[in-house]
N, C-alpha and C positions, 0 to 999 in steps of 0.2 A: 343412158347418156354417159358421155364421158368426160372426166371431172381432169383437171391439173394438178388438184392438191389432194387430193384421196383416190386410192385403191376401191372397187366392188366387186364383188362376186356372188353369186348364190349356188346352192347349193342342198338341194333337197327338201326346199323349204326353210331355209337359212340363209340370210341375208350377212355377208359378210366386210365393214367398212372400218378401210384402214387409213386413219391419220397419216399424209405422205407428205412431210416437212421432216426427215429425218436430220437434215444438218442443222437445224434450231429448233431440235426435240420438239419436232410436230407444234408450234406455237402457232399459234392464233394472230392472222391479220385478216386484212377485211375480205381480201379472198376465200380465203380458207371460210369464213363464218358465212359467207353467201353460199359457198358450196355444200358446205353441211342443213344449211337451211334448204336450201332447194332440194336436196337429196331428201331430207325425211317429211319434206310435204311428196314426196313420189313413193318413198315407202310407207306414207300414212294411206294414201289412193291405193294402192296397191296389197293393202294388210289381207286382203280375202287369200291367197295365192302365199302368205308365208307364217311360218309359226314364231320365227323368234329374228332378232337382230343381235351382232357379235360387232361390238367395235372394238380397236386393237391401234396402235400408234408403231408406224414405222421404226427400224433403227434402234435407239440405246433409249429412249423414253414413248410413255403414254402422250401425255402433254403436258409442256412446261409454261403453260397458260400462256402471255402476250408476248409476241415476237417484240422484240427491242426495236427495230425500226417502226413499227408499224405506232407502237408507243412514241415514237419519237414526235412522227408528226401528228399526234393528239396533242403537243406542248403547245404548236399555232394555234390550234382550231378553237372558234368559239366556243361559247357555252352552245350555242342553237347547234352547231356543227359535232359537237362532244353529244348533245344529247341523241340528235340523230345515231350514232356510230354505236353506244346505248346501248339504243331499242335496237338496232340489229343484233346487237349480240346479245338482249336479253330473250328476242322474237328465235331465236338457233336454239338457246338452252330448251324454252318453253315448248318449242318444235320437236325435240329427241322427247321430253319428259314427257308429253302425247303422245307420244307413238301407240296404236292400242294393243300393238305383240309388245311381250317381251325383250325386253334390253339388255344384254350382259357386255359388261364390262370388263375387257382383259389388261391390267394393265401393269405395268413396270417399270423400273425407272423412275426421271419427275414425273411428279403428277401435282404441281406447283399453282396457287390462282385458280383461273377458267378449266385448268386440268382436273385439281378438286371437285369445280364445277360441273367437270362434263361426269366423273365419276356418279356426282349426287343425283344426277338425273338418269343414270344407269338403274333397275332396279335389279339387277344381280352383281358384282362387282368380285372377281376373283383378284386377289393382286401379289406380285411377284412378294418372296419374304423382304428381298433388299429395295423395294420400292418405295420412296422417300416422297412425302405427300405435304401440303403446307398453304394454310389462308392468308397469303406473304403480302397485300397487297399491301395494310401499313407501313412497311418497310419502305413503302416509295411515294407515302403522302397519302395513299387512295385509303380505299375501301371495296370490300368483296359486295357491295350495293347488286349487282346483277343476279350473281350464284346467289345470293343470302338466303331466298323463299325455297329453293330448292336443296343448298344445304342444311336449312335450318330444320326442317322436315328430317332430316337425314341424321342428325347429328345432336339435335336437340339444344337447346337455350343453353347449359349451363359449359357444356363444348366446345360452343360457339364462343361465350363470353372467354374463357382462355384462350382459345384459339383464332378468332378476329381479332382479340386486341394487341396479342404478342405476335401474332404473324410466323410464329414460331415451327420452324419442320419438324413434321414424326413420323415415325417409321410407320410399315404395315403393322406392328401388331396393335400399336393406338390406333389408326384406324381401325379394326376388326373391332378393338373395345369399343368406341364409341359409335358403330355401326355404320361406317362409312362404305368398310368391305365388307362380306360376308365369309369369303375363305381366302387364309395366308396359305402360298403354297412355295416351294422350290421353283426357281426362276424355271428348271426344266423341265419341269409339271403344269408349268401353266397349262398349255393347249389339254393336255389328259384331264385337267379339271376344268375345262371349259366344255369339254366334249360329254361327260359325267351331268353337267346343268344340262346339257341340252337334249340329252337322251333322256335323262328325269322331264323336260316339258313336254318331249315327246309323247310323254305316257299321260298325255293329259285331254283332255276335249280341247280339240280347236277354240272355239268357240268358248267351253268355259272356261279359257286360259285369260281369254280377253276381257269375258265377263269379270272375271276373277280381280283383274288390274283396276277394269272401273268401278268395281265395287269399293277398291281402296281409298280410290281419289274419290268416291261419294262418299262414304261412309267417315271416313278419314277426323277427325273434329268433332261430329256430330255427339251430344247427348244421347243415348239410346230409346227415347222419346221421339226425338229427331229424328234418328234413324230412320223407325218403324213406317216412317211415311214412304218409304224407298224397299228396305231389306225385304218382308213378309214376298211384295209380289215382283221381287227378282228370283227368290228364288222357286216361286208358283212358275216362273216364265222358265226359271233352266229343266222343271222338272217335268214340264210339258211340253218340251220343245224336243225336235227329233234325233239329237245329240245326248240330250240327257234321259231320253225315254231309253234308247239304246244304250247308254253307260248302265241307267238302273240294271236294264235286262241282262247284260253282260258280267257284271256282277252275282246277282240270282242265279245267273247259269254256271257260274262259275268256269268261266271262258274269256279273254282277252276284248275288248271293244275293238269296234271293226276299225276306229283310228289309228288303234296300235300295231298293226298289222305288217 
């Protein structure tokens, strides 16, 4: 399908979607959030046929969360009309953070609001060194209410508390500290350390890459009591299953699995 406000491509089993609002640094209005929702319910259908997803934002930013117009006429709308507009952009976040491949994050520039947000729901996030990140929404009366379950996961409680209430911007290396990103690199590295993730999932089981992600969001919280109701017979299922029968063997034989190929 063909979108107005983002870029697609794939690409050897790489899914490649690029935030295309480059003159308002990829900001988010209600188009743009229909089309990212609609998109990763077609690459949720579709997960059999791809190993990972690479989002990346047009132009001089990732995303600088809400487009000023589209904020503008939120100031009429009711409360019933505000919650509507909401659950769509909370229904977009919860859509990428499903995804059952892998997600990476390229990003640079702002990455401001709903930007943070789309990062938190990335689970690999490479970001440029000069990339400037920030839970600004205070500064304009709100609150990051939508992103919260997904940054708060991401960044943890005592992060959050500095950073929701001051609303205040920090560069890439605070994020990498409080794990927002995983690798700070040279703005002209990104792509070379995006291509680096992706040849490392390469080298992985289809199959238990995916396993791998929903194991997180099970296991995620649970006491280890909890757990054991879940854990023992996942992984009974990856090691009798014909993906993992073959990794074992390829191992033992000391030879490459036939995914790697």
């Amino acid at each position: 399908m063909t979108y107005r406000l983002l870029n697609t491509r794939r690409d050897a089993g790489i899914e490649y979607l690029t935030l295309n609002r480059p003159e308002v640094r990829n900001a988010f209005n209600a188009q743009m959030i229909a089309e990212i929702t609609d998109w990763a319910g077609r690459v949720a259908a579709e997960a059999g046929t791809l190993r990972a997803v690479v989002m990346a934002g047009a132009g001089k930013a990732f995303c600088a969360g809400g487009d000023a117009s589209w904020m503008a006429e939120t100031i009429s709308y009711s409360e019933a009309e505000n919650l509507r507009d909401a659950r769509a952009l909370s229904a977009m976040f919860r859509a990428i953070d499903e995804l059952p491949v892998p997600v990476i994050g390229r990003v640079h520039g702002a990455v401001m609001g709903g930007g943070a947000g789309l990062a938190a729901v990335c689970d690999i996030v490479v970001a440029a060194r000069d990339a400037t990140f920030g839970f600004t929404e205070v500064k304009l009366g709100l609150i990051p209410a939508v992103i919260s379950p997904f940054a708060l996961r991401k960044i943890g409680v005592s992060a959050a508390r500095e950073l929701f209430l001051t609303g205040a911007r920090f560069p890439a290396s605070r994020a990498y500290e409080i794990g927002l990103v995983h690798a700070v690199v040279a703005p002209e590295d990104l792509d070379a350390s995006i291509a680096r993730y992706v040849a490392e999932l390469m080298t992985g089981g289809p199959e238990a890459v995916v396993a791998a992600k929903r194991l997180i969001k099970t296991v995620a919280g649970l006491r280890p009591d909890e757990a054991e109701a879940f854990t023992p017979g996942a992984i009974a299922a990856r090691r009798t299953s014909p993906e993992g029968q073959e990794g074992l063997r390829a191992f033992l034989d000391k030879r490459p699995p036939r995914w790697s190929r």
